[in-house]
N, C-alpha and C positions, 0 to 999 in steps of 0.2 A: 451979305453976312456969311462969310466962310469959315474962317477961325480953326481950332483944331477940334478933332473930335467931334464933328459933327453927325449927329445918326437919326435917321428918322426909323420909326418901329410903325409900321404900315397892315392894318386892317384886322388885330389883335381884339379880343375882348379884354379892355380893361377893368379890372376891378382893383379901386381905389377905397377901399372904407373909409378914412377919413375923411376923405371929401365926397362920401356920397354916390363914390363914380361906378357904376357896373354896366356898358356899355362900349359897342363897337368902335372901340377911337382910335386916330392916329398919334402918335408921342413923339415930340422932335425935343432933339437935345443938340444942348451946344456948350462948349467947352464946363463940360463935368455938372451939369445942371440941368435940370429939366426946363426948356425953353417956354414949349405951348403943348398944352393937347385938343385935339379936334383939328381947328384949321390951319393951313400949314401958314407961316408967317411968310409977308410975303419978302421978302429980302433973305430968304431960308436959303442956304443951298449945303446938301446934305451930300459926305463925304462916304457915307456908309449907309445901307438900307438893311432894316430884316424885317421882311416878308412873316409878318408874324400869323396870317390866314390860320385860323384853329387852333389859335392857341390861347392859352392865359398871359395876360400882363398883368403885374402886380408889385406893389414895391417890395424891394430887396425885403429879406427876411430879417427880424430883431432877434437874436439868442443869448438872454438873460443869465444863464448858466452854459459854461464852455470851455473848459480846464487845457492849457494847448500844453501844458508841462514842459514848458519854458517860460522860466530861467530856473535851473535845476537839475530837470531831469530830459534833458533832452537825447537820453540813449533811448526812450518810449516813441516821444515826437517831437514835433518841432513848432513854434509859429508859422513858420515856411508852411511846411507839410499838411499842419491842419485847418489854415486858413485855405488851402488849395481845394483841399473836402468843402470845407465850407461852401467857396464856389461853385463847385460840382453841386452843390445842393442847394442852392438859391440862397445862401443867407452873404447877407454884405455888412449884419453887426455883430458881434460876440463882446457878449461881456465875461473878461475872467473871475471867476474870485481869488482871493487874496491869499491862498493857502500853496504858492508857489515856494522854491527857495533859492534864494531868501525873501521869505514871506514879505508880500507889499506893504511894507507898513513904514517906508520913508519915501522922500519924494524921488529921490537916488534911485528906487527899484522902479518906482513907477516910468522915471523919464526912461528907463532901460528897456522897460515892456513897449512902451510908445515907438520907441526909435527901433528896435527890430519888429514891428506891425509894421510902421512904415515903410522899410527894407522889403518886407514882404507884398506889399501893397497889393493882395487879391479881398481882404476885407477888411475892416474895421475894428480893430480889438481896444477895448475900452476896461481900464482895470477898475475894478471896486477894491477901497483901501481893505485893511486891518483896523477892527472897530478896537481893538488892544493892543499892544504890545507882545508879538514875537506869537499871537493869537493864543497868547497863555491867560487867558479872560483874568486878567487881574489890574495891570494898569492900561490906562485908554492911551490911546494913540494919538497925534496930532492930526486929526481927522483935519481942521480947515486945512493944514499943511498941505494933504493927500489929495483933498477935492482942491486944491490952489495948480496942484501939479496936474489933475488930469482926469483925479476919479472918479467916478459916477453915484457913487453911494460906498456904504460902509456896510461889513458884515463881520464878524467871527468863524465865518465857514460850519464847518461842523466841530471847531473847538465850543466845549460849552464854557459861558462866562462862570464868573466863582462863585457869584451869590446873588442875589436879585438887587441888593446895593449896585455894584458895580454896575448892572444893566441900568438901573435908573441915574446913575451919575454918564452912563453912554448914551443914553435916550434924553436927557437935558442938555448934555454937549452937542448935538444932533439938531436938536430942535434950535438950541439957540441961533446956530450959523446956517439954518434951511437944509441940513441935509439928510437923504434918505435913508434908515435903518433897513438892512435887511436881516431878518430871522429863522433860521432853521429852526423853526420851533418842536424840542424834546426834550424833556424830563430824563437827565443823563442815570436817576436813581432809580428810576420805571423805568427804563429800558433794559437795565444790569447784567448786561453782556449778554442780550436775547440778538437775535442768529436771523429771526423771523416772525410775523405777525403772527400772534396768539391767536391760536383759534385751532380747529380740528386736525390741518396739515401740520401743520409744528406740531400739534402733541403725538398725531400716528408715523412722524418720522424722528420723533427723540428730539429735536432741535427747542432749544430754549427761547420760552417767545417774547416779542414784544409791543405789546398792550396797548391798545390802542388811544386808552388815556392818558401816554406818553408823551403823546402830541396832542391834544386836547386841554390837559391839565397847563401846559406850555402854551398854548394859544392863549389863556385863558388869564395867565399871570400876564406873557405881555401885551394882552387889549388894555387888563390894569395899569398898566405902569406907561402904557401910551395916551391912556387919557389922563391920566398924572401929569404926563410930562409935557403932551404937543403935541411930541414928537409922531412924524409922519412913516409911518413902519412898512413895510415889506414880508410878506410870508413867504419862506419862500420853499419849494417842494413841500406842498399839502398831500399827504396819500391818506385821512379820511373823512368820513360824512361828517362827523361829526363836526370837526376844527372848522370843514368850510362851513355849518349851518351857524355856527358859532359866528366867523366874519360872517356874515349876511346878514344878521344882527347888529354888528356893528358900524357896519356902514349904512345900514337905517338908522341908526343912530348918530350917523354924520361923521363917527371919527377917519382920521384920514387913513388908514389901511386897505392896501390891497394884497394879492395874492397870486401865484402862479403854482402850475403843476409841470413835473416833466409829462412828454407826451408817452411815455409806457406805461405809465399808471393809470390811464384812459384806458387800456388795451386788453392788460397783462392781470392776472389776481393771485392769491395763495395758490391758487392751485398749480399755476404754473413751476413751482418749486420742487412738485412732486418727482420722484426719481434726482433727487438732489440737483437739478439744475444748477450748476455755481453761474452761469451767462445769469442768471436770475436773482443772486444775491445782492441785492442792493440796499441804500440806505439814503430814505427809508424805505421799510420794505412792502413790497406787495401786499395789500392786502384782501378785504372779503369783496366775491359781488357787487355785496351795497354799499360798498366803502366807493366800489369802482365808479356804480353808476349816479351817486350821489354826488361824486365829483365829475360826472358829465356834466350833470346838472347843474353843477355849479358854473360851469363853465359856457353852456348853453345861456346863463341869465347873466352872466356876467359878474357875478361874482370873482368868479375867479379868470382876469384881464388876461392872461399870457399861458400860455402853452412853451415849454425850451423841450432843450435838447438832453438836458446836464450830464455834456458829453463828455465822458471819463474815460480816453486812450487806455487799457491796460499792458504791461508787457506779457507774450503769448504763454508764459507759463502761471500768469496771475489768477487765473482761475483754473488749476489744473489741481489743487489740494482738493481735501475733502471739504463739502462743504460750509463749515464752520473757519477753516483755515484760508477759505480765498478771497482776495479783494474784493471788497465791494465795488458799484459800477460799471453801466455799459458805455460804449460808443454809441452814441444817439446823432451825429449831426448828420449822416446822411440818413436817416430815417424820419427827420423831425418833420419836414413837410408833408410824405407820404400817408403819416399816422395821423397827423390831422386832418387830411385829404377824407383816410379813411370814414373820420366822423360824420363827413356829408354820406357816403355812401349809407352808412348805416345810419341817418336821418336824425343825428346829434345835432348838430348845424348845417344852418345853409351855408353856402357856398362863400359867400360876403362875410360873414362870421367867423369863420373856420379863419380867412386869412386876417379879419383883424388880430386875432387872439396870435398871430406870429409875425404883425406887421408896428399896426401903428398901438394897438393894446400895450404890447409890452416896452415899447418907445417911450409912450405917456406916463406908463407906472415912473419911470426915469426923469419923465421931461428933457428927451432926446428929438432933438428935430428930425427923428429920422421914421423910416415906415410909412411914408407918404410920396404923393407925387404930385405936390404943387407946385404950382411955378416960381423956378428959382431956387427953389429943393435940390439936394446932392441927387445926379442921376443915379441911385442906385434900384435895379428892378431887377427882379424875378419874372422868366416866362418860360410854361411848363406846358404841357402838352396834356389836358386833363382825360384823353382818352388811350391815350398811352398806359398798355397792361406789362409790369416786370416783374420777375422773383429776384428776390435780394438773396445772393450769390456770396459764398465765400471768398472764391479767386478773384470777385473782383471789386473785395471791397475796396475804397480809395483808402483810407485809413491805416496806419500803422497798427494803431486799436482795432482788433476785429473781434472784439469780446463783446456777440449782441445776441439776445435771443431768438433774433427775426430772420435770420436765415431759411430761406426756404419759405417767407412767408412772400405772396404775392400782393401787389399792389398796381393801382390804378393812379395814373399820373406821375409823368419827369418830365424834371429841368430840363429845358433845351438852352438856356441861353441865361446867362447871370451879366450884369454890368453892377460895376463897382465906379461911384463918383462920374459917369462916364464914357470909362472904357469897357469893354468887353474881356472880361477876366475867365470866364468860360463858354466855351459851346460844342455840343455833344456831336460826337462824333456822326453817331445817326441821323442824326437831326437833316430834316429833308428842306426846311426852311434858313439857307445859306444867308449870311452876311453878304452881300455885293458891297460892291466899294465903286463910287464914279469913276470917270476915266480922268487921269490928269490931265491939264493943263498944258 
């Protein structure tokens, strides 16, 4: 058994959470599949070796949220460009949402997104429709249309819908044909052009806030209108205690809702805004402490399934206003592994945990066969070197987007080696554990 593409990953610790796996094993792969792990097959003859001794294996990374601003805007980035971040950072799925232009909302833009992912082929880009039209939340979209061409689920982005009718006529369209609702749940009239979470830092820097039962009161309407309808919902970027104690509620209650957070809302709070930070104007936005560490919590019990990136490229003059004038969002996909890294260090999660929440956790919210390493599964892994110490560097961030506020911040653990489907789509320069290749034939 020679075939193409064959690689064996030799003396690694694997950690597999979905199946259980956290143990010293061998991974052999054959053309674009994971063949066997543990013992080598024996008709195996392997094309490529890495010496994986001290490092982490794990399956490629899932990113739920991951804006590449293509088709549209590609003088920011590109597919190419930020699918190559990607690799550099262990993830091998991105899901975009739908608030490109021209916005995903027919099958035409979707096949368009598919076939330059493909072009690119270092990761996976999987588009989520337009749960409306032209995302002006008034008439619904041909959602089967959208999931017929490619999509993974449906959202509005951060268009908000027009009136809680229209959400429950998108939540019974949804339900009927199986497919996922994702929600950015906010109260577009609680929010009313607040800048920043309400609370002591917004009021002692003049900035207008926004209230924490913005997102709360909007959890709260669509748990209604899900148990109404079926329909199987998605939250998606939770920033506080409250909304996640809310779902925690509800899924004792058995309805089908889950939830993810970006990984700087783990990290990051109000106070980080102080001295106008604009790297730190996001939405939604930072909020208290106990907003922060209630969404640890959330995320330690599983509550809340996925940890992304919700990586927002900006161009370098987009946070250079004052801060009410500058875009919102950072560049997060080269930090999304790191920062959840960080949570085992500071005793949020073990070790097994921490990668489900950016493996097969947010694969499942989808029901994406991906984030695993069964047999027969897309070869995609992540392996990182978990005692490996960096500081995240300006010059050299990969990113065209280097609008982050983690500059300068040190971290423990990097990628040494990404494969996509496969092939070996990165491997780090420093990296002391080389690829060999046998000798031909």
């Amino acid at each position: 058994m020679s075939g193409m593409n064959s690689i064996q990953i030799l003396g690694g610790r694997l950690i597999d959470p979905a199946n259980g796996i956290d143990a010293i094993r061998d991974l052999y792969i054959q053309n674009g599949r994971v063949l066997a792990i543990g013992e080598r097959p024996d008709d195996f003859t392997a094309q490529h070796t890495i010496d994986a001794d001290g490092l982490i294996v794990c399956p490629g990374l899932v990113d739920l949220s991951a804006r590449m601003r293509e088709p549209g805007q590609e003088h920011i980035t590109t597919i190419a460009s930020e699918t190559a971040v990607a690799a550099r950072s262990g993830i091998t799925t991105l899901c975009c949402p739908p608030d490109t232009d021209p916005i995903i909302d027919t099958p035409a833009v979707v096949t368009l997104l598919l076939r330059r992912a493909k072009r690119a082929a270092r990761a996976r880009v999987l588009p989520i429709g337009a749960m409306t039209q032209q995302l002006a939340g008034e008439h619904l979209s041909e959602m089967v249309a959208l999931k017929r061409a490619g999509c993974v689920a449906m959202s509005n982005a951060y268009a908000p819908l027009a009136n809680t009718l229209v959400e429950r006529r998108a939540l019974e369209y949804a339900a009927t044909f199986g497919i996922t609702a994702i929600l950015r749940p906010e109260d577009r009239h609680l929010r009313n052009n607040g800048y920043a979470h309400e609370g002591p830092v917004s009021a002692r820097l003049g900035l207008p806030g926004i209230p924490e039962a913005a997102e709360s009161v909007a959890v709260a309407r669509d748990l209604a209108l899900a148990e109404h309808t079926g329909c199987r919902i998605h939250f998606h970027l939770l920033s506080s205690g409250t909304a996640a104690r809310m779902i925690e509620q509800a899924q004792q209650q058995r309805l089908q809702v889950s939830a993810n957070v970006a990984a700087h809302q783990l990290h990051l709070t109000e106070m980080d805004i102080e001295e106008f930070n604009s790297n730190c104007h996001l939405n939604p936005p930072l909020r208290s402490l106990a907003d922060r560490d209630a969404l640890r919590l959330a995320v330690a019990k599983g509550v809340i399934g996925a940890i992304c990136s919700d990586h927002q490229p900006l161009k370098a003059d987009a946070k250079e206003a004052p801060f009410p004038s500058t875009a919102t969002g950072m560049a997060g996909l080269q930090t999304l592994l790191p920062l959840t890294l960080k949570l085992v260090d500071e005793g949020v999660l073990g070790l097994s945990e921490a990668i489900a929440r950016i493996t097969c956790g947010p694969a499942d919210i989808l029901d994406l066969p991906y984030g695993r390493l069964t047999p027969g599964s897309s070869a995609d892994l992540c392996l990182f070197d978990p005692n490996k110490h960096w500081e995240l560097k300006r010059d050299e961030l990969p990113s065209a987007g280097r609008n982050t506020p983690f500059i300068g911040w040190e971290f423990q653990g990097q990628v040494t080696h990404t494969l996509f489907e496969g092939r070996i789509v990165y491997q780090s320069a420093s990296s002391t554990q080389a690829v060999t290749s046998a000798p031909s034939m």
